[in-house]
C-alpha positions as CSV (number, residue, x, y, z in Angstrom):
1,X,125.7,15.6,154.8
2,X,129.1,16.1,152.8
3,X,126.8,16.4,149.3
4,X,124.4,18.8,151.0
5,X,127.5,20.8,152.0
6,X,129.3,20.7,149.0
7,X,131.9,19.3,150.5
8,X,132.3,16.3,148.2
9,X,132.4,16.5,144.6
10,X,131.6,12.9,143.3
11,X,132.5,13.7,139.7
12,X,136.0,14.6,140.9
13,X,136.3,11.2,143.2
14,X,135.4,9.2,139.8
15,X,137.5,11.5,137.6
16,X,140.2,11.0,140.0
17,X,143.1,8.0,139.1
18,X,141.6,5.0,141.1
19,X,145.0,3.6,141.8
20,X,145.0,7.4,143.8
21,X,142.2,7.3,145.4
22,X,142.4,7.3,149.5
23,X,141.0,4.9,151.7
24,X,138.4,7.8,153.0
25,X,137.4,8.4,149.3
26,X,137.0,4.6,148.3
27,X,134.5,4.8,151.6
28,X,132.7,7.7,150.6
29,X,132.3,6.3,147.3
30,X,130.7,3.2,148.9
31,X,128.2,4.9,150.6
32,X,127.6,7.0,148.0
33,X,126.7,4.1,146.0
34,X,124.3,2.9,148.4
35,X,122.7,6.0,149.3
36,X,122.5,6.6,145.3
37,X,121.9,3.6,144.0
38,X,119.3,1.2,145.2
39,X,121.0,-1.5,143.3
40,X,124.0,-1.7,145.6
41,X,122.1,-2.1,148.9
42,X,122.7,-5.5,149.1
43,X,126.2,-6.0,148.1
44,X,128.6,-6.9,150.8
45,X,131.4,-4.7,151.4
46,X,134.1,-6.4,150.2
47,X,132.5,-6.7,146.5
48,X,131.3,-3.0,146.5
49,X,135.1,-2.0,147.8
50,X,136.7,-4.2,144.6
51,X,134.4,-2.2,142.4
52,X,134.8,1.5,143.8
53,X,138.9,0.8,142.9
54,X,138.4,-0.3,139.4
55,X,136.1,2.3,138.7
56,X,136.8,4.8,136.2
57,X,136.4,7.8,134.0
58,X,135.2,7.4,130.7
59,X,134.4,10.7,128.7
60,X,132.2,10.1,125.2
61,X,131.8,13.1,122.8
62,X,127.6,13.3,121.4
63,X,126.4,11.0,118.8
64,X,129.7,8.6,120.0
65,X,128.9,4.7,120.3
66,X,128.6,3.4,123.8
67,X,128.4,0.0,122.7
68,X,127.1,-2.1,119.9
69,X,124.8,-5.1,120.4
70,X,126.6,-8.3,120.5
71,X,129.5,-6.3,121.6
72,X,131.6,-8.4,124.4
73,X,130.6,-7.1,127.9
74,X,134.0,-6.2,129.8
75,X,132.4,-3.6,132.2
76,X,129.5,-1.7,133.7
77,X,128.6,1.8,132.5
78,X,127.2,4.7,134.5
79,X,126.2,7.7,133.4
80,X,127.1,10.4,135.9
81,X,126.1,13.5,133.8
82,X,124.1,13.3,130.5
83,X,121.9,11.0,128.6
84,X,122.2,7.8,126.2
85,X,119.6,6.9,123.9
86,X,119.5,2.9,122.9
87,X,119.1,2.7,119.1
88,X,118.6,-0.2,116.7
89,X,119.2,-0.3,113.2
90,X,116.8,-2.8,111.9
């Protein structure tokens, strides 16, 4: 209902400090997530909540490098707005 209204822009909720995020917005995010996301159906709560407050903002300019296989993996990725193409170099 808030989306279909306009009345929640979830760009601005990620692009927003998560230390500075309100207890409403780390809900909304939740259920965003859920609604979204199949993949976060089935994650309690607790888990999802530890993940919406470490979530952050991450801008990359075209033809920047994501990642590079055999990279360490530190974090998740998701692509809010845009594309990312998987390349190897073989």
């Amino acid at each position: 209902m808030f989306l279909q209204k306009n009345l929640v822009n979830v760009k601005n909720l990620v692009l927003k400090n998560p230390e500075q995020r309100t207890a409403k917005e780390v809900e909304f995010l939740i259920l965003y997530l859920k609604f979204k996301f199949p993949v976060f159906l089935n994650i309690d709560r607790r888990t999802l909540e530890f993940f919406v407050r470490r979530l952050a903002f991450a801008l990359y300019k075209p033809t920047e490098n994501v990642a590079k296989r055999g990279d360490k993996c530190t974090g998740m990725i998701m692509i809010i707005d845009g594309e990312v193409e998987a390349r190897s170099k073989d």
